[in-house]
N, C-alpha and C positions, 0 to 999 in steps of 0.2 A: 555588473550592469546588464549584459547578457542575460544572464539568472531571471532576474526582475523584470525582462521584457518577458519573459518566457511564460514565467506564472502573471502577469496580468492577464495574457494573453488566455491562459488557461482560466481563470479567474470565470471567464464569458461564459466556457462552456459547462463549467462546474453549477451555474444556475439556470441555464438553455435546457427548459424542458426536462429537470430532473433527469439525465440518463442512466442507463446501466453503467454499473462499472466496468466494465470491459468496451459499452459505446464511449464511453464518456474519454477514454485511454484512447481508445482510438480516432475520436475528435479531435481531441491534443494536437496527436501523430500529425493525421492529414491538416488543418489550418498552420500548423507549426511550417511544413514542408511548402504549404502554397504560399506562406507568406515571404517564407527566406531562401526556397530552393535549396534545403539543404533535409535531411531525412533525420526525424526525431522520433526515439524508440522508450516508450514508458513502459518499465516494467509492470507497475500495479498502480491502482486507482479506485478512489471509493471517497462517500463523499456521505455526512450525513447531517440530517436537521436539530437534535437532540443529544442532548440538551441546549446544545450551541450548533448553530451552523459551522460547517469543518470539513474541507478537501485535504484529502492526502494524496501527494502522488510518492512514489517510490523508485528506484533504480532508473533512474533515466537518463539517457545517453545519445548525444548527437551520431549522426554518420560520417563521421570524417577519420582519418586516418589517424591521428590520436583525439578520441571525442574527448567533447564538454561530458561531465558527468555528474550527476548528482542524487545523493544518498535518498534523502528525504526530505519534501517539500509538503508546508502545512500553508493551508490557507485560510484565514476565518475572517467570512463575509456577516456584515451586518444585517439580522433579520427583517428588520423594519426596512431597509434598502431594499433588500430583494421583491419585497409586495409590490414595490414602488418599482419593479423594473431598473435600480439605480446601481452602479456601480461602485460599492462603498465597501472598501477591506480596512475588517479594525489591525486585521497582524498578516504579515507573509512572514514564512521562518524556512528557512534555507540550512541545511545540516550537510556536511559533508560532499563538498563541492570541488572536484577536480576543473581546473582553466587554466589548458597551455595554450602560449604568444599565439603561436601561429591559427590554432583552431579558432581563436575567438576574433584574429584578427580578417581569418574570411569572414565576418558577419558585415562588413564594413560597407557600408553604403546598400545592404539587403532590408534592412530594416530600419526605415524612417522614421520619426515623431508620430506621423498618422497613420503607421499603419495598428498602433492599438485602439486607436478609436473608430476605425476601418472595422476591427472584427466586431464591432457592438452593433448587430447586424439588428436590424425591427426597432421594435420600441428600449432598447435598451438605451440608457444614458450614462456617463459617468458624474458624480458626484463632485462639489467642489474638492473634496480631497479624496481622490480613488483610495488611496492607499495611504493610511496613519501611522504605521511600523511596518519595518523591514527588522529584523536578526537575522545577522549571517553567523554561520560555527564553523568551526576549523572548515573555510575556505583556501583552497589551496592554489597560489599562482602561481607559472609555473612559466618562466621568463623566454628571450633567447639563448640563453647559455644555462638553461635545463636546469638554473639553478629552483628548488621550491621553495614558498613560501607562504605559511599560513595562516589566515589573519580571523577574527573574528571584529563583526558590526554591531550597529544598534543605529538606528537612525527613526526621528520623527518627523513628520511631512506638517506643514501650513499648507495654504492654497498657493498653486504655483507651482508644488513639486519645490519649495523652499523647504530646508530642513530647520525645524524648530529648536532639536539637538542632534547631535552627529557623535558618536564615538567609535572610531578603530585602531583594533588593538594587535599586537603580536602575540598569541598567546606561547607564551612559555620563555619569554625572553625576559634575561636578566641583564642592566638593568631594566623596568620598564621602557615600553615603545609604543606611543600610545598619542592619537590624535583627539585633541573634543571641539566640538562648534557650538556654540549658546548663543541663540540671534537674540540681534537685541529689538525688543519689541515688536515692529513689524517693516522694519527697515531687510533691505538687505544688505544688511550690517550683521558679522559674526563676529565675537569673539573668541579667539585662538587659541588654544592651550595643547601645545606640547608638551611632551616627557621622551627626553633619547639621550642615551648616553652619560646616564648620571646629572643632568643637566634639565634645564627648560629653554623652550623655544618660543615663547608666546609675542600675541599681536592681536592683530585684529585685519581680516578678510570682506573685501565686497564687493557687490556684483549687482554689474549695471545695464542696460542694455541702450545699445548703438542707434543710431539717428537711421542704418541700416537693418535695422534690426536683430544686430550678432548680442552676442553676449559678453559680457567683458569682464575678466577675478582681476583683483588686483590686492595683493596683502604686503602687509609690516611686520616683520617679527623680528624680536630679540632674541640671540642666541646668546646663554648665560652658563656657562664653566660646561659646555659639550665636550663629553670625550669622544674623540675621531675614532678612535679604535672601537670602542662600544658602540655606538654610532654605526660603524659601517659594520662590524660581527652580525649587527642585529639583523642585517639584512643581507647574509652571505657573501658579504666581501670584501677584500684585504686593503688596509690601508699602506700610502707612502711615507705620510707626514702622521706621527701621535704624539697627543697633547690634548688639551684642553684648550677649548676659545670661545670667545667674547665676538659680539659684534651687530650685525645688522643685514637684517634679509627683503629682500626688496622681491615679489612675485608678480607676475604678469601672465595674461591667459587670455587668448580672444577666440570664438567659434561661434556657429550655430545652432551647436547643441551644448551637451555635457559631456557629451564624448570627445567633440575635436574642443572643447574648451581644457580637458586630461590632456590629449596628445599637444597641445600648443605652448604647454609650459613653458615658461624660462623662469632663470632665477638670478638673482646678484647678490653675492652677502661679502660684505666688506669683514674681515676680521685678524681677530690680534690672539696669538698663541704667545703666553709666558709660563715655561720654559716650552719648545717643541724638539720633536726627534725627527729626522729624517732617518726612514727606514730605507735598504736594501744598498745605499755604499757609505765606503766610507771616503772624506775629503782631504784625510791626512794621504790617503793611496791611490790618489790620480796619477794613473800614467799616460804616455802615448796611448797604449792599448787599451785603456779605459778600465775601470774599478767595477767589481759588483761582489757583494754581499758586504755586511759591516753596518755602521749607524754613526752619523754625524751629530752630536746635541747643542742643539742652539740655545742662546738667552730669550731670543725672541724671533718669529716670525710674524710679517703682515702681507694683507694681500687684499686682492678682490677674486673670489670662486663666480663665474659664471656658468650655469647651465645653459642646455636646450635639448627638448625631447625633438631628435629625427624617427625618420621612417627606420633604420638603423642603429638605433640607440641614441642612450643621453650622450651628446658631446659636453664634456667638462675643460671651461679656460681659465687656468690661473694666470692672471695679471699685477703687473706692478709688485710681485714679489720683493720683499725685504725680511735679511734676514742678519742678527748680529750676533755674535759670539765671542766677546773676549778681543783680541786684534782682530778677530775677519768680521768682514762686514759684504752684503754679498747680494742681487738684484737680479731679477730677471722674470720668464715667465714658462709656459708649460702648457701644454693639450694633453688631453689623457680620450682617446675613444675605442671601441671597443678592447679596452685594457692596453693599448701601447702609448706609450709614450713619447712625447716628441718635444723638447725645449732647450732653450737658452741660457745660460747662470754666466754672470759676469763675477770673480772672486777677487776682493781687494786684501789683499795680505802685507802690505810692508805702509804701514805709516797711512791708508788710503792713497795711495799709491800707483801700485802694481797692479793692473787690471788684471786677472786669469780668464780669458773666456774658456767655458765650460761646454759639452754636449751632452741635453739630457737625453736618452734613446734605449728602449726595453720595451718589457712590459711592465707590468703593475707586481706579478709574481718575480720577474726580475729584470730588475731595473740598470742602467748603462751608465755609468756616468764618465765620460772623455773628457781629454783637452780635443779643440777642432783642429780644423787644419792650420789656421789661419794662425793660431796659437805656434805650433809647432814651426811649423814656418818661420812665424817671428823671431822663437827663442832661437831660433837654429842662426838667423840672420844676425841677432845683437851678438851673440857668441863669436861669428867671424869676422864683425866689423868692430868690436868693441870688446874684446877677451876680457880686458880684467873689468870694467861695468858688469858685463855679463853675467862672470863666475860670480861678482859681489852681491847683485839682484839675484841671483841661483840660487846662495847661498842663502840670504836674506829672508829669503820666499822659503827656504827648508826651514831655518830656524823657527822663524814665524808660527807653522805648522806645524814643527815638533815640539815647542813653549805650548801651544793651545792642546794639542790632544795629548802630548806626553803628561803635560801638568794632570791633566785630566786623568789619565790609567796610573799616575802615581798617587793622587790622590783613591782611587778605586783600592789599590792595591792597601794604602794608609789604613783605609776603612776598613779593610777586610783582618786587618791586625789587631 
């Protein structure tokens, strides 16, 4: 987004009186700096009529402590527009773009909606559509937790700065990772099409605007056989729960712009994993002192995932968790924010029965699973007021759990003969 403010911006001075290349570089610089307060350095620039109209900038790089950076920037203005004084770019292509959190997130209230029709200083206008293609190439984001990642674009413009098609990709991710937009008509109405995970995610996206005048997304989507694990790899990071799920995505988004309409995401997808694993313990070796490393495999998990993007990160809330496996059957829910962990698991082992309450507590790389206090307590208390109940539910609740996972490593073991 950034990027694209930047070469519009330059876009003015690339037709403002034919300059030198070297003036023209340094037009960039200073309107870049007076618009954002922040010091922008091109290394090369040149720009020519013949055969086509064609701006290139080259090595360019913000002044901040870890800059924006960018390889190679092409711009090709339409001929017939420029006689006309008109602001009309048939392509911007964007090559080799470095954008970390922090750098890009000082731009943040420096540069408004108007200040690109701000720099169309004289007789200059912008055209109903400035800009008809964006390509972005191995653009590189580059998160809070430094993790990178490199996407490549393609998007078409209607009037409105409405995208006609939209595609972004992951390049070099197996399986495919890959977003498309296909408006319908002239609505703004999109059609969806995901690819993550071995899986499809598709629906349909749309955006309205307020009696206020904000903006408003709101989309549907089907999630169809997503694997979790793929899924999150694609995008550098470990999953708790893998498997494969089914279900339903509900998204909401309200802002001003296109910026705070990204940062105000949320999301809710209801969904159903047949078979899932929970990764990092295991629930045959809950103790007082709590369990970590191993894997629990369930018949089935459900739930509702909700997001939301903070200033902070995305907080993720799983709700209404259900999970079944053979006798256990088991409920609860979970926070996961900047990768720790925080939740509740209730375990039914004898008959639906015997409640276990559970403590879920870690991180995401390694996860805690305890009995609470309150558990502890109890058994401690039915043990001294009711010895033989006690030892008989002890016992019950072992059996339980060594019938479910033992059956399980002795069938492991069957197979492996």
């Amino acid at each position: 987004m950034i990027a694209v403010l930047l070469l519009l911006g330059g876009a003015w001075f690339a037709w403002r009186l034919l300059p030198s290349d070297e003036a023209l570089a340094a037009q960039i610089e200073e309107r870049f700096q007076k618009s954002t307060g922040i010091e922008l350095r091109v290394g090369s620039a040149s720009w020519s009529l013949r055969p086509a109209p064609v701006v290139v900038l080259g090595d360019i790089a913000t002044g901040q402590d870890r800059p924006i950076t960018v390889r190679r920037v092409v711009l090709r203005p339409r001929l017939d527009a420029l006689w006309r004084r008109t602001v009309a770019i048939e392509a911007i292509e964007v090559e080799g773009a470095v954008l970390p959190y922090a750098s890009v997130r000082a731009f943040r209230g420096r540069w408004q909606g108007g200040e690109v029709s701000g720099m169309l200083a004289g007789a200059w206008t912008l055209a109903e559509i400035p800009v008809e293609r964006v390509r972005l190439r191995d653009v590189v984001w580059i998160n809070r937790r430094d993790i990178a990642l490199a996407y490549d674009a393609d998007l078409r413009f209607d009037r409105g700065w409405r995208p006609r098609e939209a595609e972004l990709l992951r390049p070099g991710v197996s399986p495919t990772t890959r977003l498309r937009l296909e408006r319908e008509g002239d609505e703004d109405r999109w059609r969806t099409l995901i690819d993550a995970g071995g899986g499809t995610w598709n629906g349909q996206a749309a955006l309205e605007t307020t009696e206020s005048g904000r903006l408003r997304l709101s989309a549907q989507l089907e999630p169809r056989g997503v694997d979790v694990g793929d899924l999150v790899r694609a995008f550098g990071r470990r999953q708790v729960v893998a498997g494969r799920f089914d279900g339903h995505t509900e998204i909401r988004s309200e802002g001003d712009n296109v910026a705070e309409l990204i940062r105000d995401v949320r999301t809710r997808t209801r969904f159903t994993m047949r078979p899932a694993t929970l990764q990092g313990f295991d629930l045959s070796k809950v103790t007082s002192g709590g369990v970590r490393g191993g894997q629990t495999v369930l018949d089935e998990l459900t739930g509702t995932l909700e997001t939301q993007n903070t200033v902070d990160g995305v907080r993720l809330r799983y709700a209404g968790l259900q999970a079944r496996s053979g006798v256990l059957s088991a409920s609860g829910s979970a926070t996961v924010f900047n990768r720790r962990l925080n939740g509740e698991l209730a375990i039914d082992l004898v008959d639906g029965v015997v409640g276990l309450p559970l403590k879920l507590a870690g991180t995401l790389d390694e996860p805690l699973l305890s009995m609470t206090g309150g558990a502890l307590a109890g058994a401690a208390v039915g043990t001294a007021v009711l010895p033989g109940v006690g030892t008989a539910i002890g016992a019950r609740v072992g059996q339980q759990i060594e019938k479910l996972f033992g059956d399980e490593k002795n069938n492991q073991e069957k197979n492996k003969k």
